[in-house]
C-alpha positions in Angstrom: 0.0 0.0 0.0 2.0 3.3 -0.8 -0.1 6.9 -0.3 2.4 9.3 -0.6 1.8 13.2 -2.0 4.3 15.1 -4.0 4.3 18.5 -2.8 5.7 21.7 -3.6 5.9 25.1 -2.2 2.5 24.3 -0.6 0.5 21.5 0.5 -2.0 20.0 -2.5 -4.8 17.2 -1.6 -3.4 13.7 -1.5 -4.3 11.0 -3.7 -3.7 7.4 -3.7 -1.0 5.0 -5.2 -0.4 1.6 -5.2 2.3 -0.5 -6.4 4.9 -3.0 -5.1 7.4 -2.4 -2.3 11.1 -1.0 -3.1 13.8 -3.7 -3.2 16.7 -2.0 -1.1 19.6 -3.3 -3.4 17.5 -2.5 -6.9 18.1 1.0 -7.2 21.8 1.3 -6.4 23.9 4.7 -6.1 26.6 4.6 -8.8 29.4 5.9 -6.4 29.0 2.7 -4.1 32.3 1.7 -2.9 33.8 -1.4 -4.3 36.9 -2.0 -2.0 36.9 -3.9 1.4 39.8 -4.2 3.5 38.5 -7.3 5.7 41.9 -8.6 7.0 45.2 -6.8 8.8 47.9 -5.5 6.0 44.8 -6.1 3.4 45.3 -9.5 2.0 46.5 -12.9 3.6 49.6 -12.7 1.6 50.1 -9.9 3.9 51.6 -7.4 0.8 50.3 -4.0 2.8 48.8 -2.8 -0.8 45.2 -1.7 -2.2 45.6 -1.8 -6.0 42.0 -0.7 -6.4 42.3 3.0 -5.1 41.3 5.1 -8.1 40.4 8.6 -6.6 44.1 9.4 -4.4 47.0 10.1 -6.6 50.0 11.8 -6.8 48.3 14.8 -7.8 45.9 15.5 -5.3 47.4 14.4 -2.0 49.2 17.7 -1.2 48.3 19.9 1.8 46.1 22.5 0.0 43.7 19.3 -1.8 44.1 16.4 1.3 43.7 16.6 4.6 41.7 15.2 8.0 38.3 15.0 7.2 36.8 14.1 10.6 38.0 12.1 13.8 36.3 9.6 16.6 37.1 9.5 19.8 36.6 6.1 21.5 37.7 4.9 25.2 41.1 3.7 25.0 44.3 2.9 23.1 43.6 1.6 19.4 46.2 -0.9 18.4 44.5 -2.4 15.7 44.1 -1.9 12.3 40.6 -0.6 11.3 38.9 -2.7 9.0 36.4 -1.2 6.4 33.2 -3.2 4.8 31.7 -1.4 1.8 27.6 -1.3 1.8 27.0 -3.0 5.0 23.0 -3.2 5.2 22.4 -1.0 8.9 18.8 -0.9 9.7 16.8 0.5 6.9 19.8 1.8 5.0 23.2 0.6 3.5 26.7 2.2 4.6 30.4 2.1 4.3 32.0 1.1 7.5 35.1 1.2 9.0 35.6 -1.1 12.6 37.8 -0.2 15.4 38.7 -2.2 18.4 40.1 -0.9 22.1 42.4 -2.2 24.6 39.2 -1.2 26.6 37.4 -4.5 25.3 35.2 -2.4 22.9 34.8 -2.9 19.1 32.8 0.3 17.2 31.2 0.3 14.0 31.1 3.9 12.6 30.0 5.2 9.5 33.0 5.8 7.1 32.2 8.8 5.1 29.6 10.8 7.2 31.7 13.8 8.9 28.4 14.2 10.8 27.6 10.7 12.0 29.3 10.9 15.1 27.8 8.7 17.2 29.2 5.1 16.2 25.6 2.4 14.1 26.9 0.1 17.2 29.0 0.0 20.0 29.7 -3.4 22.1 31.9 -3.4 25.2 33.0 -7.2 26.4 33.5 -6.2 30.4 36.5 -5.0 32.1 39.8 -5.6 30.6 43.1 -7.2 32.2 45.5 -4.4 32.8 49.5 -4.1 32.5 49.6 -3.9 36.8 47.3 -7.6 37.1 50.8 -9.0 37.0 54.0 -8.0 37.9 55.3 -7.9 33.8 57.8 -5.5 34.2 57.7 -3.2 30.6 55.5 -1.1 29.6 55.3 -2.4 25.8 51.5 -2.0 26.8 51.0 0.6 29.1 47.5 0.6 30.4 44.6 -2.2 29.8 45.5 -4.9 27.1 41.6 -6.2 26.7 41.3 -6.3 22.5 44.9 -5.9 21.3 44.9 -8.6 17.9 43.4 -7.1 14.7 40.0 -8.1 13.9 39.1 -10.8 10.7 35.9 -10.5 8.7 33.7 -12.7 7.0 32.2 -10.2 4.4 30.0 -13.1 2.9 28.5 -14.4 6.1 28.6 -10.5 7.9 30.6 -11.7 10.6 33.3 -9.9 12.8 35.5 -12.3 14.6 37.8 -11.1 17.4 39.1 -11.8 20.8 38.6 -9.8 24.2 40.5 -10.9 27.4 38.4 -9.9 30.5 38.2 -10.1 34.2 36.3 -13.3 35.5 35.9 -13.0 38.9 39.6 -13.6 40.5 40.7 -14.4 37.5 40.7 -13.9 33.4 39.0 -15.0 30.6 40.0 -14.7 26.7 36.7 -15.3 24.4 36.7 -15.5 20.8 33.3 -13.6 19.4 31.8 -13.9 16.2 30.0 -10.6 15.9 27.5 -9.4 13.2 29.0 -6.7 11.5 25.2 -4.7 11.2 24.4 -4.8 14.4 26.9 -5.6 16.7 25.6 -8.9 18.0 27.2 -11.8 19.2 26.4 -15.0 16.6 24.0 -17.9 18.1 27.3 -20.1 18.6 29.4 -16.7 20.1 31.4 -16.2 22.0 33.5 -19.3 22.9 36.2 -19.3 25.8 40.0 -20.5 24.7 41.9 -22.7 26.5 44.8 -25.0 25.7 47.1 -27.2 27.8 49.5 -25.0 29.2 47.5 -22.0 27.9 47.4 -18.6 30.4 45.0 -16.3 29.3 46.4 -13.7 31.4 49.9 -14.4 30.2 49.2 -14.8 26.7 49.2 -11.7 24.3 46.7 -12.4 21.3 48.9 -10.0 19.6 48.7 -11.0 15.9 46.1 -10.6 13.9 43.2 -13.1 13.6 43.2 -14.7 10.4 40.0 -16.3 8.4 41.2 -19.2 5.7 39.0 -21.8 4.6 36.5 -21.6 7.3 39.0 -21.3 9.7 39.3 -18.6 12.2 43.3 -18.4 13.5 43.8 -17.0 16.9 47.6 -16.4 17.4 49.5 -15.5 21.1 53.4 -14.0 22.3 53.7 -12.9 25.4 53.5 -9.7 27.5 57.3 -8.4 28.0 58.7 -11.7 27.7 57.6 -12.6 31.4 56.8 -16.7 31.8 55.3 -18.9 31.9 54.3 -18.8 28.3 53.8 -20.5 24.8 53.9 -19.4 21.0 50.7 -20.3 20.1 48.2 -20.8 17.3 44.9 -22.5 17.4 42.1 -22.7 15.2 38.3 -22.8 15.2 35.3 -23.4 13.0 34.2 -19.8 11.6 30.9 -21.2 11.9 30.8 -23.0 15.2 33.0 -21.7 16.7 34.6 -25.0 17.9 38.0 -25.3 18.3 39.7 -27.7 15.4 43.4 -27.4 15.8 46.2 -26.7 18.4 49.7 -25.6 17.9 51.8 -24.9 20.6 55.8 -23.8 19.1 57.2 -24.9 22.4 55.4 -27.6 24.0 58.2 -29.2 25.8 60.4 -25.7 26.6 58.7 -22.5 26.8 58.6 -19.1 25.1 59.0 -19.1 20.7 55.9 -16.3 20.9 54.0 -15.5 17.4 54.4 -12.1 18.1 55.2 -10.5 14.9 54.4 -6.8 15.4 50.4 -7.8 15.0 50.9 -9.1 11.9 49.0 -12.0 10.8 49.6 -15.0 9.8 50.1 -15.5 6.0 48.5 -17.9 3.4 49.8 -19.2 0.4 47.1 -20.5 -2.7 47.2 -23.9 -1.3 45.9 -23.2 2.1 49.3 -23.5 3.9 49.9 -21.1 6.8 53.2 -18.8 7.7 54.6 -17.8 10.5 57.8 -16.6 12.5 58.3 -17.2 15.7 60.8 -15.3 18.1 63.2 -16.3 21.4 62.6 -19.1 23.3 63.4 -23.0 23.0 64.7 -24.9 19.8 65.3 -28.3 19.0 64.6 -28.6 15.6 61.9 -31.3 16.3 58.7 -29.7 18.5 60.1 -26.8 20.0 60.8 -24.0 17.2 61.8 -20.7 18.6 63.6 -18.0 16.2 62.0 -19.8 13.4 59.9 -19.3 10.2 57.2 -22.6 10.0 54.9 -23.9 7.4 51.7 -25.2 8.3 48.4 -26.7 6.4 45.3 -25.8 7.8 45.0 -28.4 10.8 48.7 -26.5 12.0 51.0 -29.5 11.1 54.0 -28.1 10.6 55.3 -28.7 7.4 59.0 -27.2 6.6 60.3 -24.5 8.6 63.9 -22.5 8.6 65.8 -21.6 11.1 68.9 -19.4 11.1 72.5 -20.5 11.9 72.9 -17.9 14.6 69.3 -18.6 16.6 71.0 -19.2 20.0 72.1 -15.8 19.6 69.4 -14.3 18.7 67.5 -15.8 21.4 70.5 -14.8 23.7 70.6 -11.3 22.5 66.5 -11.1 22.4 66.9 -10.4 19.1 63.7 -11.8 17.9 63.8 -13.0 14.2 59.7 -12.6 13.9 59.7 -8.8 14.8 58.1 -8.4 11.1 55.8 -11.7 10.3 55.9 -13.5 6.8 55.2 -12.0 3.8 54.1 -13.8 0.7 55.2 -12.1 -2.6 52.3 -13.1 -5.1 52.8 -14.5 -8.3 56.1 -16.2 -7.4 56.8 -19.0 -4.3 58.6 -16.6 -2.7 58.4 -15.7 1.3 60.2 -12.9 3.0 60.6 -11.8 6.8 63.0 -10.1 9.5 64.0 -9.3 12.7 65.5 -7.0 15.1 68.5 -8.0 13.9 67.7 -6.2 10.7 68.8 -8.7 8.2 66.1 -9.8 6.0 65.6 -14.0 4.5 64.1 -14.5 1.5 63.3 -18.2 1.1 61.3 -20.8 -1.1 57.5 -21.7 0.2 58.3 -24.9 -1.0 61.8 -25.8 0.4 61.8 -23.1 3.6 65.9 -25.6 4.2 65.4 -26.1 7.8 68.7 -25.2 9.9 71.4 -22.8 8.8 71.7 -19.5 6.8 72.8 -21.3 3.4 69.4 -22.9 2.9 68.0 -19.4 2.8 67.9 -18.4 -1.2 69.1 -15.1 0.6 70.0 -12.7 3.6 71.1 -9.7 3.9 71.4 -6.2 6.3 68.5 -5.0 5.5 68.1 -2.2 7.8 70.7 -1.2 11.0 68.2 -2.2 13.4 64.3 -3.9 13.6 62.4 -4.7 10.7 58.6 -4.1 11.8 56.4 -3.7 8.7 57.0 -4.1 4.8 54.7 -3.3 2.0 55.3 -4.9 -1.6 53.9 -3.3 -4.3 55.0 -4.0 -8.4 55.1 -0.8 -10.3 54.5 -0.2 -14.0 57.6 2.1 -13.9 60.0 0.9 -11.5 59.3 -3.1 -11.3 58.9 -5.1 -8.3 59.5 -3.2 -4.7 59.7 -4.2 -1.2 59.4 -1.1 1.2 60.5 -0.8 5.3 61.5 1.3 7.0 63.5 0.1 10.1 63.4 0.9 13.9 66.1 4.2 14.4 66.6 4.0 10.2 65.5 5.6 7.2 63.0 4.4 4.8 64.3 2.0 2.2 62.7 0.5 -0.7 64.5 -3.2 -2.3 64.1 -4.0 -5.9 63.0 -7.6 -6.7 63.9 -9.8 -9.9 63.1 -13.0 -9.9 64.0 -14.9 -6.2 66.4 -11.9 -5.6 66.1 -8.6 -3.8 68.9 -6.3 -4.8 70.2 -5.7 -1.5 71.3 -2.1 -2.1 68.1 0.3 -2.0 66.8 1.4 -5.2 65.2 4.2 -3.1 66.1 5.4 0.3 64.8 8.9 2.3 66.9 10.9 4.3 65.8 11.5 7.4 66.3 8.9 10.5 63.7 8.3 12.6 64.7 8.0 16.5 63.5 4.9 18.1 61.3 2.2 18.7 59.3 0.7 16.3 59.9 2.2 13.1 57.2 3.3 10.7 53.9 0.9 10.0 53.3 1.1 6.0 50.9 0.9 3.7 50.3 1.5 -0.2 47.2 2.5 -2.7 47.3 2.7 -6.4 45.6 1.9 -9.3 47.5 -1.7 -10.2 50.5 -0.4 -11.0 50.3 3.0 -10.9 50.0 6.1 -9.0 51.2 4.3 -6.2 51.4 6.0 -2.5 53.3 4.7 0.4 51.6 5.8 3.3 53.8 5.6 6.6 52.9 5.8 10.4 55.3 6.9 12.7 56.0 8.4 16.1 57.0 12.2 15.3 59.6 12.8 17.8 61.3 10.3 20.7 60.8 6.4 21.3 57.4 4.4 21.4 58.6 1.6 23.3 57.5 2.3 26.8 55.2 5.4 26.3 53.0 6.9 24.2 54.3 9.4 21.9 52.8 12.0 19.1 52.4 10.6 15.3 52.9 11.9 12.2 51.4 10.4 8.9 53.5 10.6 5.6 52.5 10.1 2.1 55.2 9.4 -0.5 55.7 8.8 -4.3 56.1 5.2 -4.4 57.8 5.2 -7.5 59.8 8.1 -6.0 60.3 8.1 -2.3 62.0 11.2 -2.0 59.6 13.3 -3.0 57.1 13.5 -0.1 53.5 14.0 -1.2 51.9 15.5 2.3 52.3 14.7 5.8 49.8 15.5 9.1 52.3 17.8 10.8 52.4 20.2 7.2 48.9 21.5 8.7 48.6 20.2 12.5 46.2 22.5 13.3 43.5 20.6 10.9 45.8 17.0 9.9 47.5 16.3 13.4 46.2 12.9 14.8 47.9 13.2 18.5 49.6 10.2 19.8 50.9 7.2 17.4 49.2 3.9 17.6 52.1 1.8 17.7 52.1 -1.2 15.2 48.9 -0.5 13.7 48.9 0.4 10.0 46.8 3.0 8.1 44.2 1.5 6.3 43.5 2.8 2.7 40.2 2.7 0.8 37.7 4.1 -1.7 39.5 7.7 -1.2 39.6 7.7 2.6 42.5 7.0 4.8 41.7 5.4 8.5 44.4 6.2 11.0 44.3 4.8 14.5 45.7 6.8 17.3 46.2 6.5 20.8 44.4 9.7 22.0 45.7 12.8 23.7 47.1 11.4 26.6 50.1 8.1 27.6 47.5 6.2 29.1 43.6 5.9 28.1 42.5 7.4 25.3 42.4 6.8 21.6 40.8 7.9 18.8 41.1 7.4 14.9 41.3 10.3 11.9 39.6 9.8 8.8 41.9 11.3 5.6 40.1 12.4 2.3 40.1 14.8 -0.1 39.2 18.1 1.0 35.7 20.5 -0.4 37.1 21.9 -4.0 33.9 22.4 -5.5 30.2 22.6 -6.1 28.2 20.2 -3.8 26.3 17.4 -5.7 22.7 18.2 -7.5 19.8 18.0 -5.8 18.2 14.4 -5.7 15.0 13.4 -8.1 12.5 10.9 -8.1 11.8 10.2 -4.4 9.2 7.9 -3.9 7.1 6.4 -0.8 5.8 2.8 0.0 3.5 2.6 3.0 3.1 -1.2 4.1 2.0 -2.3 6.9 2.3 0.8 8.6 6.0 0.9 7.4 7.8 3.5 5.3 10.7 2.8 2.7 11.8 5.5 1.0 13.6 5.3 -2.4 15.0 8.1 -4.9 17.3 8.5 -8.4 21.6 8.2 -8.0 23.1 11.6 -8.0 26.1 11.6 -10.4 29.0 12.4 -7.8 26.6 11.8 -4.8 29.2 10.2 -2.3 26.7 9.6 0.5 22.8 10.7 0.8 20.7 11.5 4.0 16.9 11.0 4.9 14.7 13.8 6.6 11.6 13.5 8.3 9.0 16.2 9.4 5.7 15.1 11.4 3.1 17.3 11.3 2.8 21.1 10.1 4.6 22.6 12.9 7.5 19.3 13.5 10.8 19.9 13.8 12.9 18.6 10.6 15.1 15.8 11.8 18.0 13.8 10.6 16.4 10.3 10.1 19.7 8.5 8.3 23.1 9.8 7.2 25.9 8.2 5.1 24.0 6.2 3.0 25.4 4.3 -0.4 22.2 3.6 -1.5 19.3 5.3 -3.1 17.0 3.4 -0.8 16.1 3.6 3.3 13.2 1.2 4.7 11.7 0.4 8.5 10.3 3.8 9.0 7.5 4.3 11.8 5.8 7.2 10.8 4.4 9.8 12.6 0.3 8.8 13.2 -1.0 11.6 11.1 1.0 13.5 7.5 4.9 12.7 7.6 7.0 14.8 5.0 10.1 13.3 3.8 13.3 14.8 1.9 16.9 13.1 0.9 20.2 15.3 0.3 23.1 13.9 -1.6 26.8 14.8 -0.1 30.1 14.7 -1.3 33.6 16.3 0.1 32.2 19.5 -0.9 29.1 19.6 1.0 25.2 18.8 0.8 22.4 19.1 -1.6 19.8 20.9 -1.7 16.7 19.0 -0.1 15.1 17.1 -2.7 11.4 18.1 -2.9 9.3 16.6 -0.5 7.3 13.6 -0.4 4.2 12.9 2.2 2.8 10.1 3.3 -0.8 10.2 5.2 -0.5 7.5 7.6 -4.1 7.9 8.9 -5.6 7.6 5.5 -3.5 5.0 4.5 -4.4 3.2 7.2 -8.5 3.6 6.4 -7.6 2.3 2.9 -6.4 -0.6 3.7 -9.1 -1.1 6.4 -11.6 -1.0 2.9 -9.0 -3.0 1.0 -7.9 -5.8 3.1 -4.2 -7.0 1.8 -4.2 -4.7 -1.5 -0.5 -3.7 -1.4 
């Protein structure tokens, strides 16, 4: 039953339509986003890059054109990677949205490209976190609670969020794995499910790497909290469905230590389904206890092959942990790369890692003078085949790749030396293999080992690192993001950059920054064709794409003398249902937005609830 009016300038006598009710995905907004990042470092090879980022370039991202957009402020430190999900159906509308986790136990959902959607579509909170003083750990690598540190994984297909939240219990603590519904926020039927292991401390284990999702598995990976024992390296997998625990791998189980730390990276896939992953100090033996080690697993965590260097007892020694950067997968060849705080990177073969000693390695080199925390690969149309890092107190280096080599002095290099602990966390966007930007998170000044210190964001030519595109600090005023999230990389998509932050302050508080292109022009046209369907006492609203339209938002008024109210912002779609109108005449309007603004209200359409509702009373199921 639709009886809407079409009004304008002044209120005309209603008459009555009928027709079918508006399919929410039918009439779609042509500037829908197409690009997800669902996993940490984008893909489970673990490359760092979005090759689908058509709107940034080297052009545009200067300090007059780019800049900070909007911020959230959330209620504690941010040290995961926000994940974005493009048209996520949220009540009666579709949005982009970009997911943030706390060491506070909280997960948000907030609308991605809505400046004024400031509240968050959902917020969940798990209960109160373990803290750095529930045990006597002795650093402050984490220096406040430690409740959600691991990057999130999500099931795009199934609309499921899976992460894990350690939490008081009583005396005691608790880590739970939940399977969350990316709409709303909810826990799944089977969610959440409590982890244990043999010789598994929730307390003392750090689920510091990121989750990983392969093949209907969910991968929970643990290190430790400032080295302090007892603890285990450890990776264990459940059912994404379920939830029930399929597979236990513990990298020391007769010693201790060999953590899967690696700077919350995640684990790394190859196209068969095998698993990657570096482990640091600990115990070794070459038979069940692997510490300093790179291993190969299939999907029930059997290892495979693995590598170890020929100098692991002093690296363990030393603390000189050869996992400080994870496993990365260099797609297209069999190739798998990682380093530690050594700073000499090993390139080996997926298929023969060589087990112990340096010469089984296809090659290793000094990389960098001191940690290796984060690479990016990316291969450009101009300059071939790059691997980007940028070490802890180094500069920023970038290694050509031909064939099963890296050339092992930098193609590229920057100038300037950062100061201390960990380095910059990088990410890149271009379109395949151009226009390519290496975006890099860093602490501005000092060292981010044991406190929390202020963060700049740079954006570089990545055929070209010397020339610097734009960084926060050129405008602070409007760019600055306060304190530098350590080990959390900026997440690029559909024109936006996602920053995570840790706040104002060294202890509780966080935020996150949103990046985009700033106003430069007219504000989109004013929307056409909005159209009313009244069933069941139920409003859905629908309306024609805007060319340039980024987002759209629905208006309501109720009554002659109602206040106009903000129904929905940051929609994708040209389409909002589940309204409960007002009992008597509700008018209705949509805006279309881009980064220069709002529309023009669209003119109005008015829907008669009262009348509508004696129709239907004469025409019993007539829709």
């Amino acid at each position: 039953m639709r009886l809407v009016k079409r009004w304008s300038g002044t209120m005309k006598s209603g008459g009555l339509l009928l027709g079918m009710s508006i399919l929410l995905w039918v009439a779609g907004n042509s500037g829908v986003a197409q690009v997800s990042v669902l996993t940490q470092h984008n893909d489970r090879e673990r490359t760092g890059a979005n090759l689908h980022e058509t709107v940034l370039t080297h052009e545009n991202v200067n300090v007059k054109q780019f800049g900070m957009l909007f911020k959230r402020v959330v209620d504690d430190q941010v040290y995961g990677q926000p994940l974005y999900v493009s048209h996520v159906k949220v009540g009666g509308g579709f949005h982009d949205v970009v997911y943030v986790t706390t060491v506070n136990n909280s997960v948000y959902a907030f609308d991605a490209n809505e400046a004024s959607a400031s509240r968050p579509l959902w917020h969940v909170n798990f209960g109160m976190p373990a803290n750095l003083h529930d045990a006597n750990f002795g650093c402050l690598d984490i220096n406040g609670n430690m409740g959600i540190v691991g990057t999130p994984v999500i099931d795009q297909q199934s609309g499921t969020l899976y992460v894990v939240a350690l939490t008081r219990a009583g005396s005691g603590f608790i880590q739970r794995l939940h399977a969350l519904d990316i709409a709303t926020g909810a826990d799944m039927p089977e969610s959440p499910v409590t982890i244990t292991a043999h010789d598994f401390d929730p307390l003392m284990e750090n689920q510091r790497p990121a989750l990983l999702l392969s093949r209907g598995t969910v991968y929970v990976g643990y290190a430790s909290h400032c080295d302090k024992e007892p603890y285990h390296g450890f990776l264990m997998g459940y059912d994404a469905k379920s939830l029930r625990q399929t597979a236990v791998l513990n990298t020391s189980p007769t010693g201790s230590e060999a953590s899967i730390w690696q700077s919350g990276q995640a684990p790394a896939v190859d196209a068969e389904g095998n698993i990657y992953v570096v482990t640091g100090n600990g115990s070794w033996d070459g038979k069940v206890n692997f510490s300093e080690s790179f291993l190969k697993l299939n999907p029930e965590l059997k290892v495979l092959d693995w590598f170890t260097p020929t100098n692991h007892f002093d690296l363990d020694a030393k603390d000189l942990d050869i996992n400080s950067s994870g496993a990365t997968l260099i797609p297209g060849t069999k190739l798998v790369l990682g380093g530690g705080k050594e700073g000499v990177l090993y390139v080996l073969d997926q298929q023969h890692l060589g087990h112990l000693g340096d010469e089984n390695a296809l090659q290793h080199f000094q990389a960098s003078g001191s940690h290796l925390h984060s690479f990016v690969y990316w291969k450009s149309d101009k300059k071939g085949s790059l691997l980007y890092v940028w070490g802890q107190r180094d500069r920023a280096r970038v290694y050509g790749l031909k064939g099963d080599r890296l050339s092992e002095t930098p193609v590229m290099m920057r100038p300037e030396v950062n100061e201390g602990h960990p380095g910059a966390m990088l990410s890149l966007s271009a379109n395949g293999g151009k226009e390519g930007i290496l975006w890099a998170a860093i602490h501005a000044t000092g060292d981010s080992w044991h406190e929390s210190r202020p963060g700049i964001l740079h954006a570089y030519d990545a055929d070209n690192i010397e020339h610097e595109l734009w960084n926060s600090l050129e405008d602070p005023g409007r760019d600055d993001c306060s304190n530098y999230s350590k080990m959390a990389p900026p997440t690029i998509a559909n024109g936006k950059v996602y920053l995570a932050s840790f706040g104002t302050e060294n202890v509780g508080t966080g935020q996150f920054c949103v990046y985009g292109l700033l106003p430069d022009g007219p504000v989109p046209s004013t929307p056409e064709g909005l159209r009313a369907d009244v069933q069941d006492g139920v409003v859905s609203l629908s309306w024609v794409a805007v060319p340039g339209a980024r987002t759209y938002n629905v208006k309501s008024q109720d009554g002659s003398n109602g206040t106009p109210r903000l129904l929905a912002s940051g929609l994708v779609s040209t389409a909002f249902a589940g309204i409960t109108p007002y009992a008597g005449t509700s008018e209705y309007v949509v805006t279309a937005v881009n980064s220069n603004g709002e529309s023009i209200a669209s003119k109005p359409v008015i829907v008669d609830l009262q009348r509508a509702a004696a129709v239907e009373r004469m025409h019993p199921g007539m829709h």
